[in-house]
N, C-alpha and C positions, 0 to 999 in steps of 0.2 A: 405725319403732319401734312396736310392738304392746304394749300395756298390758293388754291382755286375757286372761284365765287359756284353757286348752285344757279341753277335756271331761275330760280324763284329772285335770290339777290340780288343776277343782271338784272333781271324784269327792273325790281325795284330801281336802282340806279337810273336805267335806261328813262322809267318815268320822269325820275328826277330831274333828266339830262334836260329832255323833251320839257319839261315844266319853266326848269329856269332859261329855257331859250324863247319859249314864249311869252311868258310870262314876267320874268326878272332882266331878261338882257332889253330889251326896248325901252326901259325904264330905270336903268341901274344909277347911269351917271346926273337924272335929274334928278333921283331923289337925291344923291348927293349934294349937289350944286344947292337946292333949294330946301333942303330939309326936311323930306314927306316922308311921314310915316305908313307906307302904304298897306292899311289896313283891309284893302281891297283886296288885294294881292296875296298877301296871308290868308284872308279868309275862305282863297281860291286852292291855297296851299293845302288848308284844312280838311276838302272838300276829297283831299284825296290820304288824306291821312296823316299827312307829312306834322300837323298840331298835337297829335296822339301818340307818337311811332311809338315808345316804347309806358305809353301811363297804361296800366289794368284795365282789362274789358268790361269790368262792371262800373267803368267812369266813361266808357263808350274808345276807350284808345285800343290797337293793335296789338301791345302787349309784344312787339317785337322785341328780338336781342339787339342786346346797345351794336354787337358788330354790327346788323340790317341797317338801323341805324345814321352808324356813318357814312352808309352807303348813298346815305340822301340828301344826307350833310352836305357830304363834299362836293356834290356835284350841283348844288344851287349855292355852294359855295364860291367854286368856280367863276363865277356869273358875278353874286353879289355876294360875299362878304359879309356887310353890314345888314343886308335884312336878313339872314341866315342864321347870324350868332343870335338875334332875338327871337328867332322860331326857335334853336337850340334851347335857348332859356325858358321861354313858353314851356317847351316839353319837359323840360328839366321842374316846374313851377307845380306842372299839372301832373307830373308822377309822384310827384311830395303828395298833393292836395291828394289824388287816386288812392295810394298806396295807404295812407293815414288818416284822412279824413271820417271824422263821424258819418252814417247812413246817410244821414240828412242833409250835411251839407254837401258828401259826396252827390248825391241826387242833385241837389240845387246846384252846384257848378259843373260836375262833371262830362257832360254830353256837351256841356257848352263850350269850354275849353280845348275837349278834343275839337272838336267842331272846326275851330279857329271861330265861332261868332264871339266868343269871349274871350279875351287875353289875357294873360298873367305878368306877374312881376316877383321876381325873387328879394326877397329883403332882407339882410343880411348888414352889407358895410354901414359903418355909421363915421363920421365925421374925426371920431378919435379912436375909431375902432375896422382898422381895415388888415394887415396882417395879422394882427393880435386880435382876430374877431372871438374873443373869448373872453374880452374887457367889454361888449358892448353893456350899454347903460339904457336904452326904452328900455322902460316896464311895463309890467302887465302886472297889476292887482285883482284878485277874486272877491268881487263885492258881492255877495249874494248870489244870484246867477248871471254874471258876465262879469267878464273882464273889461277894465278899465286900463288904457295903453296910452303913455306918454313919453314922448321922447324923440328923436329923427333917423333917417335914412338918410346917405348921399351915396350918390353914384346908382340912383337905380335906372336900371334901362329900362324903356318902356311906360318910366313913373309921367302922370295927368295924362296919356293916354291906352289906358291896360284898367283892364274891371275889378281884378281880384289881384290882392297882395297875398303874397306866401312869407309870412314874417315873423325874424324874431326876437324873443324877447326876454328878460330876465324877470322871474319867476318867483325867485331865490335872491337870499339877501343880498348886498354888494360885494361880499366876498366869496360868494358860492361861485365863482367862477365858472367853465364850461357846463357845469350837472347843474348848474340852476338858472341855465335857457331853457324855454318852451319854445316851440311854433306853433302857429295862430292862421287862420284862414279869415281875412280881414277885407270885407269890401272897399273897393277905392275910391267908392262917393258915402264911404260914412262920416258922419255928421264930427266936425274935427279933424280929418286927415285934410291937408293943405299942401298946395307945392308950389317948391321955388323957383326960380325963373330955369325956360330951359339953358342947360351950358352948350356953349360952343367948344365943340369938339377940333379936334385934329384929324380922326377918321371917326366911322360908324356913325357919320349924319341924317340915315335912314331912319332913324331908330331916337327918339329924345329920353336925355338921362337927366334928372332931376333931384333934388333932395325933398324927401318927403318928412312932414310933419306932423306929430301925432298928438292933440293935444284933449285930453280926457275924453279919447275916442272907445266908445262902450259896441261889445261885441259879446254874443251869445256866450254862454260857459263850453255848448256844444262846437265853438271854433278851432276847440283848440286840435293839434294834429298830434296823433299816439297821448300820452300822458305827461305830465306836469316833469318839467327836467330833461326829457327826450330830446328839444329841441336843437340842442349841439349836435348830436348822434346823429338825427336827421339832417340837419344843412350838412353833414359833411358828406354822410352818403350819397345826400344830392350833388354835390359836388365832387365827387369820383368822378358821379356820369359827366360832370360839368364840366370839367377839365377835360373830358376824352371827348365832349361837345366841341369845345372852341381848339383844341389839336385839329378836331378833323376840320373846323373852318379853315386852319392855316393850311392843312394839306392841303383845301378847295382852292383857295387864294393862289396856291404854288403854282398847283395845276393850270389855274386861267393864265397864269402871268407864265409859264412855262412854255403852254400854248402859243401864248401871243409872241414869245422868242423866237422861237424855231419858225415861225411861219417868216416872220421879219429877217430874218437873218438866210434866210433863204431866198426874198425880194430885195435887197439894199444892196446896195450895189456901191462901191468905193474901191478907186485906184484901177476902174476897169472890171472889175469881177465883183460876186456876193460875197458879203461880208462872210459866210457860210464856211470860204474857202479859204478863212484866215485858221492856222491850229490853234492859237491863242484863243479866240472865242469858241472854237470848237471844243479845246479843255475848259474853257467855263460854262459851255449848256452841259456836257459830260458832267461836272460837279455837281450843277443843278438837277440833272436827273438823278442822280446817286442818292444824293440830300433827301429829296423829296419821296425815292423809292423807300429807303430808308426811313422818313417818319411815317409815311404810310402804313406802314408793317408792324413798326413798332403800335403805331395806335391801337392797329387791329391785334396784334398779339394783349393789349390791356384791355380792350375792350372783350377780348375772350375770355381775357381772365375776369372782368367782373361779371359777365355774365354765367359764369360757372361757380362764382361765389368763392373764389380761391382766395387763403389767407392772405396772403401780400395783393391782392389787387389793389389797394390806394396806393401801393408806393410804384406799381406797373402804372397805375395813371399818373402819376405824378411828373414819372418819367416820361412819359409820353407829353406829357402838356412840357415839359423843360422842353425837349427835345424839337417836337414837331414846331412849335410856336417861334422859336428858334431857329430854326432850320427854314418855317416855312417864311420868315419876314427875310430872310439871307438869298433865296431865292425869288421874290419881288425884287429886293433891290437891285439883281443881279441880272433881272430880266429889263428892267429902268435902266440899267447901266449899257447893256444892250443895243439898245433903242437910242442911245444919246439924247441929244437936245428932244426930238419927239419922245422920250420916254415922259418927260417932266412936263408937256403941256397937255389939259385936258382932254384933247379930240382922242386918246391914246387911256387903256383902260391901265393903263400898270401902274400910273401915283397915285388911283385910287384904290388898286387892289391892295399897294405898298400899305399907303396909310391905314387902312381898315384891318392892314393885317398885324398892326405894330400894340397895339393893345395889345391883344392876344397875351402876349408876354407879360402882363401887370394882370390882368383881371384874374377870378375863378384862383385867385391866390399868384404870386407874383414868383418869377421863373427861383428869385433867389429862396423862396420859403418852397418852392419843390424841390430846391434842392438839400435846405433842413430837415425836409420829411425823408428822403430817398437817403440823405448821410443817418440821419437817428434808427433805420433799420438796417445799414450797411454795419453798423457798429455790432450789432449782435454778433451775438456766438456763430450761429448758423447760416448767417447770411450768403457768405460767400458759395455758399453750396447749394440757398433755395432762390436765389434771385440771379436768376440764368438768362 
């Protein structure tokens, strides 16, 4: 078992380091303050691949393993947070769309999405359907040749500013539950999709989340992604990657706000000396490095295992989204706690790494439903012996 990154891996990071210092740190705390979705910035992202990292090369993406992956995550995580977890899901949108998509629409979206000149948006949650995402109620009718789609989205990131919706929809009567979703490759200025105001958030102000409306919005029959029913199967396999996505934002988030401790606790000075040289705060950066080494590894042990295709990898992601997202908001806070009174005012980046980091723990399925998933395969006969 090798724990050590390849030359090819630093590279990647290293870019990444260098990307969100140029590009994401000069600009982190205004897009918060003000709300910017910087579509600029992303699209600078794309330029280097960071929009594609792991969607198929015949949609124009890198086709890398989800570990390369978070290795880019986290470190424009570090930085920002909130525009990070929406590249995440971008990438997450467009390896659905890649991997599934008809010829044709793969051609028509694909090159553009990796690109970052087009963005995406995952659709999934709906208004009465967000743990139980297997009660969602949009439909999709087969009228001849397209589908007819009515019904709503909330909570989607990115919705009234993103091109292409990845969404889904029941298929299947009202009682066919999970096997009677499809997914759909849905333009976001089709004639009928509408949105509601943007929400004011707590963190991830980079980024605007919206509830989308879908109201006898017609889209080609060729939209649809894999076949009629598949649609469960897919959002959740996109959601393995999606969960070891926003793990590694929390790992990123730990990492800045871990950074910006050590360095402070090193200059602050109280009672005549640095604070540095109290043991009390020296056992709590000690915790916070442990924490943090520990969901890092953990990520990356799930992320190995999906990209090896191994049977428990959703419940190694699962664990890892409990764990990391968990771990990595315990370490923000701890690094605000730190910091004292300047931890909690603006000029200081740790209440925005906090906030942006405290979703984490609800979204891409909510910490207590990872932990329904990881106990429903602990129950097995063989668990205790293949989930190591």
């Amino acid at each position: 078992m090798d724990f050590e990154l390849t030359a090819d891996q630093r590279a990647f990071a290293d870019t990444a380091r260098q990307f969100a210092q140029a590009e994401l740190a000069p600009h982190a705390a205004e897009w918060d303050r003000e709300g910017i979705f910087p579509r600029d910035a992303i699209a600078k992202a794309g330029e280097l691949g960071f929009c594609g990292l792991y969607a198929p090369e015949n949609a124009g993406g890198l086709a890398l393993p989800r570990l390369d992956a978070t290795l880019v995550f986290e470190e424009l995580a570090a930085v920002d947070p909130s525009t990070t977890a929406f590249i995440t899901i971008h990438n997450m949108a467009t390896w659905m769309l890649g991997t599934w998509a008809t010829d044709a629409v793969r051609e028509q979206w694909g090159e553009a999405l990796t690109s970052g000149q087009k963005l995406a948006s995952y659709c999934l949650t709906e208004p009465g359907a967000g743990s139980d995402a297997a009660s969602l109620k949009t439909r999709a009718e087969l009228v001849g040749n397209e589908y007819v789609i009515n019904g709503s989205k909330a909570f989607i990131s990115g919705a009234g500013s993103t091109d292409v919706l990845v969404l889904m929809a029941r298929t299947g009567d009202a009682n066919s539950g999970a096997s009677g979703i499809s997914a759909f490759v849905v333009p976001a200025d089709a004639e009928g999709v509408s949105y509601g105001k943007k929400e004011e958030k707590m963190g991830w102000n980079s980024q605007p989340t919206r509830v989308i409306n879908f109201d006898n919005v017609r889209i080609p029959a060729n939209h649809l992604l894999g076949r009629e029913g598949e649609g469960f199967k897919i959002a959740m396999k996109g959601l393995d990657g999606g969960r070891i996505n926003i793990a590694t934002c929390s790992v990123g988030a730990a990492q800045g706000a871990l950074t910006q401790a050590q360095s402070y606790m090193q200059e602050r000075k109280q009672f005549g000396k640095p604070i540095a040289s109290f043991q009390a705060l020296q056992f709590k950066l000690a915790d916070m490095a442990t924490e943090l080494v520990a969901a890092r590894q953990m990520v990356r042990l799930a992320a190995s295992k999906l990209d090896a295709g191994a049977r428990d990898a959703s419940t190694y992601c699962a664990m890892a989204k409990r764990f990391a997202t968990d771990a990595g908001f315990m370490v923000c806070n701890e690094a605000l706690q730190l910091h004292g009174g300047y931890g909690y005012i603006r000029e200081y980046p740790l209440e925005r790494l906090m906030r942006d980091a405290r979703v984490h723990q609800i979204l891409e399925g909510t910490n207590e439903i990872m932990r329904v998933i990881i106990a429903r395969r602990m129950l097995d006969g063989d668990a205790c012996e293949v989930i190591r």
